[in-house]
C-alpha atoms as one frame of an Amber mdcrd trajectory, in Angstrom:
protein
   0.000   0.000   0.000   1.403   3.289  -1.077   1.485   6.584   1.107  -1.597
   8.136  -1.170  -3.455   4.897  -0.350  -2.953   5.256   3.550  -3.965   8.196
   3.902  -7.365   7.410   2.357  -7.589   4.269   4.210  -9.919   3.990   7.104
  -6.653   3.043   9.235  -5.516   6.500   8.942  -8.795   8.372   9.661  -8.801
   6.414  12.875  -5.070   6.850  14.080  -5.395  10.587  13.153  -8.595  10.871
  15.338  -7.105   8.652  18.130  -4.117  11.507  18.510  -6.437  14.707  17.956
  -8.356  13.354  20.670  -5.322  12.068  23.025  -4.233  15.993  22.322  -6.891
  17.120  23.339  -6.921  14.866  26.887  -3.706  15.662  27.457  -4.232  19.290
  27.097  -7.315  19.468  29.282  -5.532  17.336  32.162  -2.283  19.731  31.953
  -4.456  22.965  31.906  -6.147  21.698  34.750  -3.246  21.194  36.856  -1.761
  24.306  35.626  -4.735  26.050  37.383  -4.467  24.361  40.345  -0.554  24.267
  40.687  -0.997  28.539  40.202  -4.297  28.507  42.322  -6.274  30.088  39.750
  -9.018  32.101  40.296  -8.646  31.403  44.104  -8.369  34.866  46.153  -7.749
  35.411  49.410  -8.484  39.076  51.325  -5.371  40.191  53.901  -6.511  40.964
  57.259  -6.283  44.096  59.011  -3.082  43.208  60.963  -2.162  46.895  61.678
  -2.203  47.383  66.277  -1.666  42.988  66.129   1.574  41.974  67.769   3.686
  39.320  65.942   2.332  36.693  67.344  -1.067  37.665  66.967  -0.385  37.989
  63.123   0.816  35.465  62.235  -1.963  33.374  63.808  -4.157  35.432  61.238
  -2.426  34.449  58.436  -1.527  31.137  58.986  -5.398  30.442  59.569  -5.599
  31.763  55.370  -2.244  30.137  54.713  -0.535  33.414  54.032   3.257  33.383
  55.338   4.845  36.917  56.364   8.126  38.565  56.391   9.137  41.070  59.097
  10.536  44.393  58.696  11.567  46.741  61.369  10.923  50.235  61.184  13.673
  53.115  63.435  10.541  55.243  63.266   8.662  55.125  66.684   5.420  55.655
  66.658   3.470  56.708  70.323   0.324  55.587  68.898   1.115  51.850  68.208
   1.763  49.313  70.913   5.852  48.572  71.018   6.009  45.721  68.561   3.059
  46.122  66.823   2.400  46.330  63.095   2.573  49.644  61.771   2.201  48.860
  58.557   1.459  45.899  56.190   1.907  45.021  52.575  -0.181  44.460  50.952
  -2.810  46.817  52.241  -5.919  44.951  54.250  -8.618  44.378  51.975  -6.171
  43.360  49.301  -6.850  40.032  47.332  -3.752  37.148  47.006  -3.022  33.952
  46.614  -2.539  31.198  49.417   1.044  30.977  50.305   1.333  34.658  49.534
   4.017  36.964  51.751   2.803  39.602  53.753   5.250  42.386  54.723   5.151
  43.251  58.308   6.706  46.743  59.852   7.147  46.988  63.161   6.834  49.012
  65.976  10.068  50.012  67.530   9.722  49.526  71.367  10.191  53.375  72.327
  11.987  56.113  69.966  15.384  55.278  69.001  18.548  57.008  71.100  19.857
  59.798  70.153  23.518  61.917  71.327  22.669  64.965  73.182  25.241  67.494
  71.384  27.832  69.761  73.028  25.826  73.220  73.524  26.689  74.184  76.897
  27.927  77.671  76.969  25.929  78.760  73.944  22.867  81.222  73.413  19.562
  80.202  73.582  18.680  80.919  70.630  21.684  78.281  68.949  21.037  75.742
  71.571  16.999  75.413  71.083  18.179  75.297  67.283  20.796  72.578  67.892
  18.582  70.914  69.951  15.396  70.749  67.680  17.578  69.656  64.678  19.038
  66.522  66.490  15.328  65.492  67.354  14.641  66.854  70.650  11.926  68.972
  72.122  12.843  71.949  74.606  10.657  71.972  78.384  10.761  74.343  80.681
  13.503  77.343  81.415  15.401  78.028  84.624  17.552  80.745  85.305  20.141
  81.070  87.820  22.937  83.774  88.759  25.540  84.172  86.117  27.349  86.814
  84.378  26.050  85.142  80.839  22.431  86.554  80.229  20.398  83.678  78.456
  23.665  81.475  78.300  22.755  77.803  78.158  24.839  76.304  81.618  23.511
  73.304  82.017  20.682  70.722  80.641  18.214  68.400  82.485  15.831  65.871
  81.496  13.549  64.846  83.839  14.743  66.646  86.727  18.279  65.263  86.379
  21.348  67.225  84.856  22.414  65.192  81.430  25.997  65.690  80.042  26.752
  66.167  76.196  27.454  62.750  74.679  24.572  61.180  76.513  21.895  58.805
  74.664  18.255  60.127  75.452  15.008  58.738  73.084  14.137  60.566  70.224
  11.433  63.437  70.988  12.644  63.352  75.030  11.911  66.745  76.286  14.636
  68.449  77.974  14.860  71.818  79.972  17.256  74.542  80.135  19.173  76.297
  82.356  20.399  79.903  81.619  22.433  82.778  83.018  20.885  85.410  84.065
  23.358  87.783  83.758  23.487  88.851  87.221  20.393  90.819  86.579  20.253
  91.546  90.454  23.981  92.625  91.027  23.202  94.808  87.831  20.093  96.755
  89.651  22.009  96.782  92.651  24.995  98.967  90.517  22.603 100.905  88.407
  20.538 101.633  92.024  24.060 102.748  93.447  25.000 104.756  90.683  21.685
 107.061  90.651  22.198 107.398  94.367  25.645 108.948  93.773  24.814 110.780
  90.832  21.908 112.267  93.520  24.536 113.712  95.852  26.192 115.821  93.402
């Protein structure tokens, strides 16, 4: 039988429709598992996980099998339980696959340390600047007799005198403690003068 015969033999016909349909088979079975290796069509909506401690997160997510990854964050934040998630990515609400990451940043546990700077013996006015730009806040003012009028002498935080060079949190308030240029020995001398200019 020749090759132009075959082909128009019933043989042929059936072989050729025995590997269409195999093709087909085969391609339904691997499209199928395709879709279920990739979990298609399957969506899952992240939790609100923001205020949740580690712990409690990842109970969350491992109850939708979602995994996480943890990121700390140097950027305190007063209104967020130490250790806490701050923030989460993706954002709650958004739809993912099972297995998915989620990005955890956390909560430092207070406001990270920072070096009090060297501005004893300087105005006012350059210390609240210094101050302020290294991440403090300036309290309360205190004056007491010296021959430098609003001369920064000393610091205190809390009640306690603090040295330059010390660590104190981020944001820490801390008060001042100025010269006041001897403002009483200076009445007393301008008092003394007008009474001897008098006598003339």
């Amino acid at each position: 039988m020749n090759f132009f015969q075959y082909i128009k033999s019933k043989e042929f016909w059936s072989n050729l429709l025995a590997i269409f349909a195999l093709s087909l088979l085969l391609l339904f079975v691997l499209g199928r598992g395709l879709k279920s290796y990739t979990n298609h069509n399957e969506r899952i909506s992240v939790p609100t996980l923001e205020k949740l401690s580690v712990e409690e997160a990842e109970k969350a997510l491992a109850e939708l099998q979602l995994s996480y990854v943890v990121i700390d964050s140097s950027n305190y934040n007063p209104d967020y339980p130490p250790k806490s998630v701050i923030e989460q990515d993706p954002e709650a609400g958004s739809y993912v696959k099972h297995k998915r990451k989620i990005y955890l940043t956390l909560n430092p546990s207070d406001y990270m340390k920072v070096q009090i700077p060297d501005v004893l013996d300087e105005t006012k006015r350059q210390v609240v600047t210094r101050l302020r730009s290294s991440g403090f806040n300036i309290g309360k003012e205190r004056f007491i007799p010296d021959l430098g009028k609003n001369v920064v002498r000393m610091l205190e935080y809390k009640g306690r005198e603090i040295k330059p060079g010390e660590l104190l949190p981020k944001n820490s308030i801390l008060d001042l403690v100025l010269g006041d240029g001897l403002e009483e020995l200076d009445s007393i001398v301008k008092t003394d003068s007008i009474d001897d200019a008098g006598e003339f």
